[in-house]
Residue frames as qw, qx, qy, qz and C-alpha x, y, z in Angstrom:
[[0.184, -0.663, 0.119, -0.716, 61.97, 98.59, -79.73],
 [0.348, -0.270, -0.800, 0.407, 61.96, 98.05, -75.54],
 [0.457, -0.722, -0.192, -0.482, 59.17, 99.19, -73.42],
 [0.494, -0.041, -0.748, 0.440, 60.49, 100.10, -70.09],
 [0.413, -0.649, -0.382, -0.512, 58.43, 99.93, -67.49],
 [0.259, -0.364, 0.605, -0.659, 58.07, 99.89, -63.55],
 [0.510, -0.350, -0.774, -0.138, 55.92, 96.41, -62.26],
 [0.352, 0.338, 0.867, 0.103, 53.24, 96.39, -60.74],
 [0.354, 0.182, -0.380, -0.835, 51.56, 97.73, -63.82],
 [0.700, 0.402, 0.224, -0.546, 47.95, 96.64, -65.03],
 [0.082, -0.166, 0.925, 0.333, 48.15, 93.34, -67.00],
 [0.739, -0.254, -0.494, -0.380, 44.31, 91.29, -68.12],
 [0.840, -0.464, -0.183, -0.213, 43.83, 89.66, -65.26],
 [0.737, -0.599, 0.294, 0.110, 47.10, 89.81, -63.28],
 [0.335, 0.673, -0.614, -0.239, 50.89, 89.87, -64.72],
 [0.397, -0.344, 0.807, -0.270, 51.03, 86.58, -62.80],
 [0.659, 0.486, 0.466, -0.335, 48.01, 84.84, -64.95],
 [0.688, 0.697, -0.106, -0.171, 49.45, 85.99, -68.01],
 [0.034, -0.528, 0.837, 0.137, 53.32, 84.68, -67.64],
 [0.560, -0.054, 0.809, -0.172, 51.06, 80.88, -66.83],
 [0.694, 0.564, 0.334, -0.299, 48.88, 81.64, -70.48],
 [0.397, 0.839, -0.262, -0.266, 51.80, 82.09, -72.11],
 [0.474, -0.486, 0.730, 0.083, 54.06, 79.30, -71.16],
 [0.557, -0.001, 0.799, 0.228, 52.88, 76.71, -73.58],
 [0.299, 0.293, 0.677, 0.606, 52.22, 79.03, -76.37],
 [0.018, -0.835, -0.540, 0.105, 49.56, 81.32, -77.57],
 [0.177, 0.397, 0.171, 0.884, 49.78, 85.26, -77.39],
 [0.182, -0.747, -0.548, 0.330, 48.42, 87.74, -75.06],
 [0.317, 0.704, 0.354, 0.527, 47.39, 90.95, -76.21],
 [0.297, -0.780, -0.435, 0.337, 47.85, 94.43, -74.78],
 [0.270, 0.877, 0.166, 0.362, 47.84, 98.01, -75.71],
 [0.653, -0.368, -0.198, 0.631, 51.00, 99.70, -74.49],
 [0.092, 0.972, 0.060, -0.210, 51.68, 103.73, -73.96],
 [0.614, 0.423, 0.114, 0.657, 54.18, 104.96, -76.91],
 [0.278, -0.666, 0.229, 0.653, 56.87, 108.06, -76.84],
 [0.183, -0.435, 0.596, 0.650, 57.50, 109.09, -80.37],
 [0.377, 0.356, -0.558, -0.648, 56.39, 107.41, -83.82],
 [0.875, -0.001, 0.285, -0.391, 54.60, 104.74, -84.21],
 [0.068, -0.314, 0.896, 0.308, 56.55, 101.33, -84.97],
 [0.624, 0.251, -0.471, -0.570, 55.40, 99.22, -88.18],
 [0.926, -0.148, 0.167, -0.305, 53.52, 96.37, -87.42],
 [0.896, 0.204, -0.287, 0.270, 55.84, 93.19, -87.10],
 [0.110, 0.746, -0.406, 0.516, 58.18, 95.25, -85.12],
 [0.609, -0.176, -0.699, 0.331, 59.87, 93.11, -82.26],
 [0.190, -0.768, 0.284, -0.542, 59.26, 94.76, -78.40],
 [0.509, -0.064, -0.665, 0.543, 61.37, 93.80, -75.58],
 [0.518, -0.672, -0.450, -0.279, 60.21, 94.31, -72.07],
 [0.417, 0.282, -0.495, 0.708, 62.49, 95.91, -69.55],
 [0.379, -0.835, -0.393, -0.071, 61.25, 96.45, -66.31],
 [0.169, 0.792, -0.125, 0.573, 63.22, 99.23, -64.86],
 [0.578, -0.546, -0.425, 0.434, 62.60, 98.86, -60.87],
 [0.061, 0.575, 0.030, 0.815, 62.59, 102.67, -61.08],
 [0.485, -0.772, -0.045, -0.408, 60.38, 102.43, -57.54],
 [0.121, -0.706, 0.628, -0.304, 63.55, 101.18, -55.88],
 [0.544, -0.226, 0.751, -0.299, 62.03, 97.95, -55.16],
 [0.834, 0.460, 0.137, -0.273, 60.46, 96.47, -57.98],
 [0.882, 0.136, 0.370, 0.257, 62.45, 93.97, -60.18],
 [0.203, 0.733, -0.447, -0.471, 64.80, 95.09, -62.89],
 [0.234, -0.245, 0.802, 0.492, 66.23, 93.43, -66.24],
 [0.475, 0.141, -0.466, -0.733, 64.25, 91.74, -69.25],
 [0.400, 0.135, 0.784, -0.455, 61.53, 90.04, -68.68],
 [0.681, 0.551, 0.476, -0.072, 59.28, 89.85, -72.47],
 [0.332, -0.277, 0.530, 0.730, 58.84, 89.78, -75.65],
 [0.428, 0.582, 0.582, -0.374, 56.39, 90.68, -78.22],
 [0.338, 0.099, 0.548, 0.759, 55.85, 91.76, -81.50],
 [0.147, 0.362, 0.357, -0.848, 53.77, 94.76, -82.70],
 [0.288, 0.430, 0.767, 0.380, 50.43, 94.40, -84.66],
 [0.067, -0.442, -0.358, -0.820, 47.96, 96.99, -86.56],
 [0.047, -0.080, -0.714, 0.694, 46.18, 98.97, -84.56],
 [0.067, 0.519, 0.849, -0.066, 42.69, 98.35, -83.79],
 [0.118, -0.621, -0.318, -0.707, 39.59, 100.66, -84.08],
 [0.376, -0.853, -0.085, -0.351, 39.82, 103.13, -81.17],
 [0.691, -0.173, -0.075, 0.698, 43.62, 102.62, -80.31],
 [0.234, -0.940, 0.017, 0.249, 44.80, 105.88, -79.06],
 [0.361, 0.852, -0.350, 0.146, 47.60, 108.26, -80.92],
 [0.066, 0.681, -0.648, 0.334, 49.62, 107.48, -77.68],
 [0.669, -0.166, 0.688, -0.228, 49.38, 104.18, -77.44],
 [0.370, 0.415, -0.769, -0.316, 50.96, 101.05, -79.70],
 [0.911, 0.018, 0.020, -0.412, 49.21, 97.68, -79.91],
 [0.067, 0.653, -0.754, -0.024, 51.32, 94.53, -78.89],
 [0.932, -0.123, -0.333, -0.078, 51.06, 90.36, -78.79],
 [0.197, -0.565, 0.778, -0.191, 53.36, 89.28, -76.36],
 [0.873, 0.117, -0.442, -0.168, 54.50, 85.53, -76.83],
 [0.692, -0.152, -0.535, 0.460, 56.85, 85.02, -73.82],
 [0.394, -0.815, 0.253, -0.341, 56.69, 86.93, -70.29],
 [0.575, 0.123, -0.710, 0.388, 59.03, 85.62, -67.97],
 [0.617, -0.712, -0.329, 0.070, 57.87, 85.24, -63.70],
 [0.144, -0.910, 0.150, -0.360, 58.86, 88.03, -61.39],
 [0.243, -0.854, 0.460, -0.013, 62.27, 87.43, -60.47],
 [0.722, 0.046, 0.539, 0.432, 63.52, 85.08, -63.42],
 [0.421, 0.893, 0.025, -0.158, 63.95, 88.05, -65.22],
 [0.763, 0.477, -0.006, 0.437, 67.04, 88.28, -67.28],
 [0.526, -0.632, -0.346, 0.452, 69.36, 90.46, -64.98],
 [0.170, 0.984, -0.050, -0.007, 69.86, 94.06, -65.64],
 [0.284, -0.796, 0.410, 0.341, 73.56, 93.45, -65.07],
 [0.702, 0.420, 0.505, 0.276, 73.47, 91.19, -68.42],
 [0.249, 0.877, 0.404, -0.071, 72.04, 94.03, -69.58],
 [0.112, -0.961, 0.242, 0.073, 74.33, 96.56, -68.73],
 [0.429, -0.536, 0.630, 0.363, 77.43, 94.13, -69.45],
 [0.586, 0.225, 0.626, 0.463, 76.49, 92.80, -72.81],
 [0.340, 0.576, 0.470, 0.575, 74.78, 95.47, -74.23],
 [0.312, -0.532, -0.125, 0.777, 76.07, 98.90, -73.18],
 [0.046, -0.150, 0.215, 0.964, 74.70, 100.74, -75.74],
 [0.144, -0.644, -0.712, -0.238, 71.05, 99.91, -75.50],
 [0.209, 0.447, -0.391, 0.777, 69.94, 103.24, -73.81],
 [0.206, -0.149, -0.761, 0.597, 68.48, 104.15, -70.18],
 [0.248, -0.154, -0.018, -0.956, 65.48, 105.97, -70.83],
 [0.456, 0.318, 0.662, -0.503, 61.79, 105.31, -69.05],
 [0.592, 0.516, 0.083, -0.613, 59.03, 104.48, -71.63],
 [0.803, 0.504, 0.226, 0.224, 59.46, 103.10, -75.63],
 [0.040, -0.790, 0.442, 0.423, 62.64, 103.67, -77.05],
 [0.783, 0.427, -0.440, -0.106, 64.29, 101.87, -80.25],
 [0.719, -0.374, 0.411, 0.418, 67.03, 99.19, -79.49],
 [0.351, 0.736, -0.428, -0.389, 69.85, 99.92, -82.26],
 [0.950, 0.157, -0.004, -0.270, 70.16, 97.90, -84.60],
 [0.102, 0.613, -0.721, 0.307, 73.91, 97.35, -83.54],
 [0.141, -0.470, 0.729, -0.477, 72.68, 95.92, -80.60],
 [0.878, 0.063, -0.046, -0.471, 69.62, 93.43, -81.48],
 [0.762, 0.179, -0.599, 0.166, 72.10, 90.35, -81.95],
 [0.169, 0.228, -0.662, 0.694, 73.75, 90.89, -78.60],
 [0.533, -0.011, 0.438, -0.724, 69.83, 90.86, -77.13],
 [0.865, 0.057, -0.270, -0.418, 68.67, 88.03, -79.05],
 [0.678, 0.186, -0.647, 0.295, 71.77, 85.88, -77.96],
 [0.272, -0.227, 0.592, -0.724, 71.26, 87.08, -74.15],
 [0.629, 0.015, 0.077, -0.774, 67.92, 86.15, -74.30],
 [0.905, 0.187, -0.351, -0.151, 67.78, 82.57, -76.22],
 [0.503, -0.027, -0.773, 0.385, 71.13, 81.54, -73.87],
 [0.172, -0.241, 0.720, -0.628, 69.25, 82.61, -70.71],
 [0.770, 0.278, -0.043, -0.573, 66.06, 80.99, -71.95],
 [0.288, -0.151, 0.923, 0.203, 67.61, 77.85, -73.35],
 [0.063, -0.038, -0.868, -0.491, 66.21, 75.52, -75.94],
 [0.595, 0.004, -0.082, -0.800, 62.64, 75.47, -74.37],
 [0.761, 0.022, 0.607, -0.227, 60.30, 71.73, -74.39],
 [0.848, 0.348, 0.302, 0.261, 60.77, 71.06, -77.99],
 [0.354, -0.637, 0.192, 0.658, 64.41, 72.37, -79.03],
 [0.177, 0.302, 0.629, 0.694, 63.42, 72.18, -83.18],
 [0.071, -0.847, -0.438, -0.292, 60.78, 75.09, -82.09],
 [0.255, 0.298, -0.355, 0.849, 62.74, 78.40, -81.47],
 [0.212, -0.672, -0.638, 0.310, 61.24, 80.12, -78.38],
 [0.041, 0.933, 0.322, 0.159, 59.84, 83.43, -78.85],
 [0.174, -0.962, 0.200, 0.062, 62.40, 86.22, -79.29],
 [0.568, -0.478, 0.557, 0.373, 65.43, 83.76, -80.46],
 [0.499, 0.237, 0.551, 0.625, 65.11, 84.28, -84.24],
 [0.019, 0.217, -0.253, -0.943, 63.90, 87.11, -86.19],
 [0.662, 0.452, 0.444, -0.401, 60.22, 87.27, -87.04],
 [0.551, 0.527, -0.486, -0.427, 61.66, 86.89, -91.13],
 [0.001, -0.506, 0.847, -0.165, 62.63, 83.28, -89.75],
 [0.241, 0.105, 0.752, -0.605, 59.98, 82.27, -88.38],
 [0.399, -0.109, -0.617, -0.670, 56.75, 80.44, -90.34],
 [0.860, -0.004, 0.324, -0.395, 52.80, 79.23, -88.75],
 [0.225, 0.337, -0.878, -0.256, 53.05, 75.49, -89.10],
 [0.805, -0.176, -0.042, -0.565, 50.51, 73.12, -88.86],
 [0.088, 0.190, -0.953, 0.221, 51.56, 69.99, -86.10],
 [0.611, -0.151, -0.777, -0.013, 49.83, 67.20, -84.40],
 [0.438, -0.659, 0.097, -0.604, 48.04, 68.87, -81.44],
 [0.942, -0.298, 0.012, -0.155, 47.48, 65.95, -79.81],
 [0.887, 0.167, -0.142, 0.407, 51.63, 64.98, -80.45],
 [0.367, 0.289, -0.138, 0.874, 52.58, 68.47, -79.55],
 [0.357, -0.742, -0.267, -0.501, 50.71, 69.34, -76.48],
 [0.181, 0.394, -0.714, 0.549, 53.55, 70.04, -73.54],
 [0.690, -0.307, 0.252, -0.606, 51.08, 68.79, -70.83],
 [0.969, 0.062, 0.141, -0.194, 50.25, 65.58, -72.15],
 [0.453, 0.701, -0.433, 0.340, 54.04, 65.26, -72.92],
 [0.040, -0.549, 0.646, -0.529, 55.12, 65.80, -69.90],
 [0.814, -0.144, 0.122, -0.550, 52.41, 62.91, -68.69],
 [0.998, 0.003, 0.014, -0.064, 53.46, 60.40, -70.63],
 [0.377, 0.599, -0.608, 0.360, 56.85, 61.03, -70.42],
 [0.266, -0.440, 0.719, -0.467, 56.44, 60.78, -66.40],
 [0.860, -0.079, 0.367, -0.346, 54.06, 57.56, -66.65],
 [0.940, 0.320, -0.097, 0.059, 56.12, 55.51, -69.78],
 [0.396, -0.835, 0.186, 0.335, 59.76, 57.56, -69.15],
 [0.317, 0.816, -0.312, -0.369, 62.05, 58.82, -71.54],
 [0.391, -0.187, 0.805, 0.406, 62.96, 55.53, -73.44],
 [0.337, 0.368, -0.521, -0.692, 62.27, 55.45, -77.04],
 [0.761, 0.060, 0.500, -0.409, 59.24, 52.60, -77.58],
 [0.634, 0.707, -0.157, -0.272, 60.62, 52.02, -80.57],
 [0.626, 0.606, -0.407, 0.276, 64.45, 51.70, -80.70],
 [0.735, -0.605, -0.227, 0.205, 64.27, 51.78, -76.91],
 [0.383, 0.316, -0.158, 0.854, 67.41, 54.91, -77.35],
 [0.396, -0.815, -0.257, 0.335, 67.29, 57.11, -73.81],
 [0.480, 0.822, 0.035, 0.305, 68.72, 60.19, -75.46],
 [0.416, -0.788, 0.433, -0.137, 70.64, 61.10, -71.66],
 [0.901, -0.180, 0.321, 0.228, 72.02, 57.56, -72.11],
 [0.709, 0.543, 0.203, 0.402, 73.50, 58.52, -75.78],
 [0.278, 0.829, 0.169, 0.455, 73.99, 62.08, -75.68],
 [0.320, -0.019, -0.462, 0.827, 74.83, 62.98, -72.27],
 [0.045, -0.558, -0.723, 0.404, 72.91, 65.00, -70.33],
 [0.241, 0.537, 0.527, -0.613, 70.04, 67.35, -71.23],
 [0.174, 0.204, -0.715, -0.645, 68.91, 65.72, -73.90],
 [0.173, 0.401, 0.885, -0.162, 65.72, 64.48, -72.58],
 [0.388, 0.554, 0.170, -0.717, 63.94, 67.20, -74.31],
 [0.202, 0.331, -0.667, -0.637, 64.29, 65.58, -77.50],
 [0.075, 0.137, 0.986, -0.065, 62.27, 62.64, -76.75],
 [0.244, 0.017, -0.239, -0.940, 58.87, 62.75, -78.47],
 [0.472, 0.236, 0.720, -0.451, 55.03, 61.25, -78.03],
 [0.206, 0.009, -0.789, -0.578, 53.86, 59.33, -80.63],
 [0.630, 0.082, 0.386, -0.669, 49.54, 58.73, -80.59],
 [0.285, -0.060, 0.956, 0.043, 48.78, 54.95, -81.05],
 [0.410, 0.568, 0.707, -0.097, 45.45, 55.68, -82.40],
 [0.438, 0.165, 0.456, 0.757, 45.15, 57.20, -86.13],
 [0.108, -0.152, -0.135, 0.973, 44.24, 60.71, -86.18],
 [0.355, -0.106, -0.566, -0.736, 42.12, 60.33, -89.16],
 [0.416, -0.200, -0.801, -0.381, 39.92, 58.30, -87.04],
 [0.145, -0.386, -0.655, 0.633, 39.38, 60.18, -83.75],
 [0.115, 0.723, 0.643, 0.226, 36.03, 61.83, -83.74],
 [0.056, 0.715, -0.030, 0.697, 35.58, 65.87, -82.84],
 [0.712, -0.602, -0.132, -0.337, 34.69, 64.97, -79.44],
 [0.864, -0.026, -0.366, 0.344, 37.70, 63.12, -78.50],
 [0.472, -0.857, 0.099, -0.182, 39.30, 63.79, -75.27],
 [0.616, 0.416, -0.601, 0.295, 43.10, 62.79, -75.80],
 [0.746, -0.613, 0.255, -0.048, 44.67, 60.72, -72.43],
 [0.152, 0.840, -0.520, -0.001, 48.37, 61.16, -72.26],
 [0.432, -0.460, 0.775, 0.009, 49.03, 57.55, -70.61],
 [0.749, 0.298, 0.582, -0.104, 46.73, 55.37, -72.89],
 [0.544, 0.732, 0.242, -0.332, 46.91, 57.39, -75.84],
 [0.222, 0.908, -0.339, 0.111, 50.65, 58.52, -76.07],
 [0.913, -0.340, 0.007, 0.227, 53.80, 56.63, -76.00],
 [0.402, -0.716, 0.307, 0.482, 57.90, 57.84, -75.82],
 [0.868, 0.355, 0.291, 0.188, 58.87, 57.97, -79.40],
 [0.393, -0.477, 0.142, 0.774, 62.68, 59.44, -80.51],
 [0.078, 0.581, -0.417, -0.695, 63.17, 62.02, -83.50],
 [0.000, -0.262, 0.866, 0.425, 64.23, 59.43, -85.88],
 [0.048, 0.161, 0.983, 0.079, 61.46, 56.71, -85.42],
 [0.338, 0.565, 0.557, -0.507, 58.49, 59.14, -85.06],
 [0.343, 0.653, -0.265, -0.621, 59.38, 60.29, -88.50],
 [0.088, -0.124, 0.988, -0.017, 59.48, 56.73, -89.29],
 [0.202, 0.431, 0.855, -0.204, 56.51, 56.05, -88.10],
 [0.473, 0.679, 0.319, -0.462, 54.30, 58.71, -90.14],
 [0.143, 0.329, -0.666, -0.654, 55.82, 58.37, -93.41],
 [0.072, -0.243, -0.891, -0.377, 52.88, 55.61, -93.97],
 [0.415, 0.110, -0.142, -0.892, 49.36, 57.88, -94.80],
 [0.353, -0.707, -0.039, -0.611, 46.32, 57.87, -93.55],
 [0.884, -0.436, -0.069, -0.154, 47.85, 54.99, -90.64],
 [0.089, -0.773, 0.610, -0.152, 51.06, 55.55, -88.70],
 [0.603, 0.193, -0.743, 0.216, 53.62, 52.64, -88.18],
 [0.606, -0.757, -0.105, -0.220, 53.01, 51.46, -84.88],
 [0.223, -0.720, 0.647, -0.115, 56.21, 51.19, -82.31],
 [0.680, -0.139, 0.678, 0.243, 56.29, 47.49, -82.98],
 [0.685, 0.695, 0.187, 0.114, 55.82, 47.90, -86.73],
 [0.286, 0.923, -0.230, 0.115, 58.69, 50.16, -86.44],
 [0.587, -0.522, 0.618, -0.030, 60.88, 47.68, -84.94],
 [0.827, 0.186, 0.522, -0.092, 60.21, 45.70, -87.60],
 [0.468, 0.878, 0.006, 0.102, 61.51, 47.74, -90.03],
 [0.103, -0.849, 0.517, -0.036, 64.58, 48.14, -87.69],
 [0.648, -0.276, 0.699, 0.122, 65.25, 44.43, -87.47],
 [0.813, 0.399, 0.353, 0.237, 64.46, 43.55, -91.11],
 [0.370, 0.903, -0.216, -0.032, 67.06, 46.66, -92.63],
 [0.881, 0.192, -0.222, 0.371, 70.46, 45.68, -93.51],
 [0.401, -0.863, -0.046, 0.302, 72.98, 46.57, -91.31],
 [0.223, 0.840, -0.427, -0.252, 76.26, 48.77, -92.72],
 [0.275, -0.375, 0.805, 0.369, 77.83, 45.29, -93.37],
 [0.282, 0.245, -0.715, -0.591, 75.25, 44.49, -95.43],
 [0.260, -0.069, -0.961, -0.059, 73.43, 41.56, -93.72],
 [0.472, -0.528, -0.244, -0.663, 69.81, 41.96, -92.85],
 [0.667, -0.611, -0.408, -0.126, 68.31, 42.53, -89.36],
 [0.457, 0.212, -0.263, 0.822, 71.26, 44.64, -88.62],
 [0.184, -0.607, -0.015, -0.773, 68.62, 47.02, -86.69],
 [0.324, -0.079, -0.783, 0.526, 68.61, 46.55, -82.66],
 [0.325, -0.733, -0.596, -0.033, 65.70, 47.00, -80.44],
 [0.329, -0.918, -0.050, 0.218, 68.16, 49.21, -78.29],
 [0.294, 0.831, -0.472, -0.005, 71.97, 50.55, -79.14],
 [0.911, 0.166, -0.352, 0.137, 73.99, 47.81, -80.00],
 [0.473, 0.485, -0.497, 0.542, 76.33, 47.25, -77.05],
 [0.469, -0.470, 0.129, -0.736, 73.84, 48.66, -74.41],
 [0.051, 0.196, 0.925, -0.321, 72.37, 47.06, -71.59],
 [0.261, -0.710, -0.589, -0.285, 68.35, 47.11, -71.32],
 [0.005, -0.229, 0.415, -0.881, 67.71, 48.94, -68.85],
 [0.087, 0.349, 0.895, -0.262, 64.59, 48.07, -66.49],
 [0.327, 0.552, 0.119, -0.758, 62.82, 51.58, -67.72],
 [0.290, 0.394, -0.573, -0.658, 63.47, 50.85, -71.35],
 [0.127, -0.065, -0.988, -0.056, 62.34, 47.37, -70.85],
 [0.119, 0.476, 0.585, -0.646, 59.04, 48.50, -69.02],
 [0.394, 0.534, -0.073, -0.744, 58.33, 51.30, -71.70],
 [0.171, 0.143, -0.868, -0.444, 58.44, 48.37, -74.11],
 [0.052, -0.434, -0.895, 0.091, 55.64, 46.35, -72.34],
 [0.095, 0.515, 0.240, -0.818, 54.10, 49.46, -71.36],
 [0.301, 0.342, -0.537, -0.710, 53.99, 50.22, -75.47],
 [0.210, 0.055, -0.938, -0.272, 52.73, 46.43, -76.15],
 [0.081, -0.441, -0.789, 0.420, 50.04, 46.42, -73.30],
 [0.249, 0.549, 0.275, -0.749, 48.35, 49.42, -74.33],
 [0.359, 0.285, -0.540, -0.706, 48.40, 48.92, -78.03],
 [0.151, -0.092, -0.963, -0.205, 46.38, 45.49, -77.19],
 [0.111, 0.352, 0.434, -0.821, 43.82, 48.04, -75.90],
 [0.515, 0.368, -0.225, -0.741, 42.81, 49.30, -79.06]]
């Protein structure tokens, strides 16, 4: 279903506040006025702002999904989580709208979307939206909720802040294999690059207070899955080097694995994040 509306409209504390609570996850609740039947929990709702007062924004701007309704939810009125808002004027443009999906209709309030037209909005949405900070986690509103499973991660490995930290303090070279994914891939592929925590989970107390430069170094895809395959104590980034120099390479002859891609130059970053990786692990 879409909920179109008119901004500014009454948000918790400010629509502004709630686009910032939502960015790196989470849910934000809010009870929204219904037209018609009530839609069965799980139901997807898209956000359309309308710009009905002549000025106000237009196009799509959320997404959400609809849960049971509480004790003392009103007939005319549908409980909703929203998981992604987008900021006032990065909305999705109404002329998308109106060119991709011409048969969504025009009406103020709740209205279904047909189910004709749901692909054609999910694919708007996910290409104006792109891949997001970690591109193996869909962002909200690019699969179907039947798709979609809770998973239990590695807070501390999967906390976009501290990410983005030690990316900017070690930079996007792989401590491991030393692979710069832009070098390989081409560009905008730095989002793949992951943060591997030097110190073993099992052994940080409740109290602990994670620090993104000490704690966290650049590890790719390949080698962070590497590195936890050994329980209850990850491989460290030189351990996992080790593993790359002692494997045989495709002709057969051992130590066939390269610090960086075989052919490469260092680079002074990649070289850095190496020490960088060594110097902090003689911390612990």
């Amino acid at each position: 279903m879409a909920w179109n509306t008119d901004l500014p409209d009454p948000w918790p504390g400010g629509y502004g506040p709630a686009v910032a609570a939502l960015a790196d996850g989470g849910t934000l609740r809010r009870s929204m006025p219904l037209a018609g039947s009530r839609p069965d929990a799980g139901t997807e709702v898209w956000l359309v702002l309308s710009g009905s007062s002549g000025r106000g924004p237009r196009g799509l701007a959320g997404h959400g999904v609809v849960v049971p309704p509480g004790i003392g939810t009103s007939a005319d009125a549908v409980t909703v989580d929203f998981d992604r808002l987008l900021p006032l004027g990065e909305q999705v443009p109404a002329s998308l709208l109106e060119e991709d999906l011409p048969a969504l209709p025009r009406l103020d309030g709740t209205m279904p979307v047909p189910p004709a037209s749901v692909p054609a909005l999910r694919r708007l949405w996910s290409g104006f939206l792109g891949s997001g900070p970690d591109p193996l986690s869909p962002v909200p509103g690019t699969l179907a909720a039947g798709a979609l499973g809770l998973q239990r991660v590695n807070a501390y490995e999967h906390d976009g802040e501290a990410r983005r930290l030690c990316l900017a303090f070690h930079g996007n070279c792989c401590t491991a294999c030393g692979l710069v994914p832009a070098q390989r891939y081409g560009p905008g592929t730095d989002a793949l690059m992951q943060v591997h925590h030097l110190s073993p989970a099992a052994d940080l107390a409740a109290e602990y207070v994670l620090d993104p430069v000490s704690d966290l170094v650049p590890m790719c895809p390949t080698c962070h899955a590497v590195a936890h395959t050994r329980v209850p104590v990850p491989y460290t980034p030189a351990e996992v080097r080790g593993l790359l120099a002692a494997a045989p390479d495709a002709a057969g002859r051992a130590g066939g694995g390269d610090a960086v891609v075989v052919g490469s130059l260092v680079s002074a970053e990649q070289q850095q994040a190496l020490e960088d990786a060594a110097r902090l692990r003689g911390l612990r």
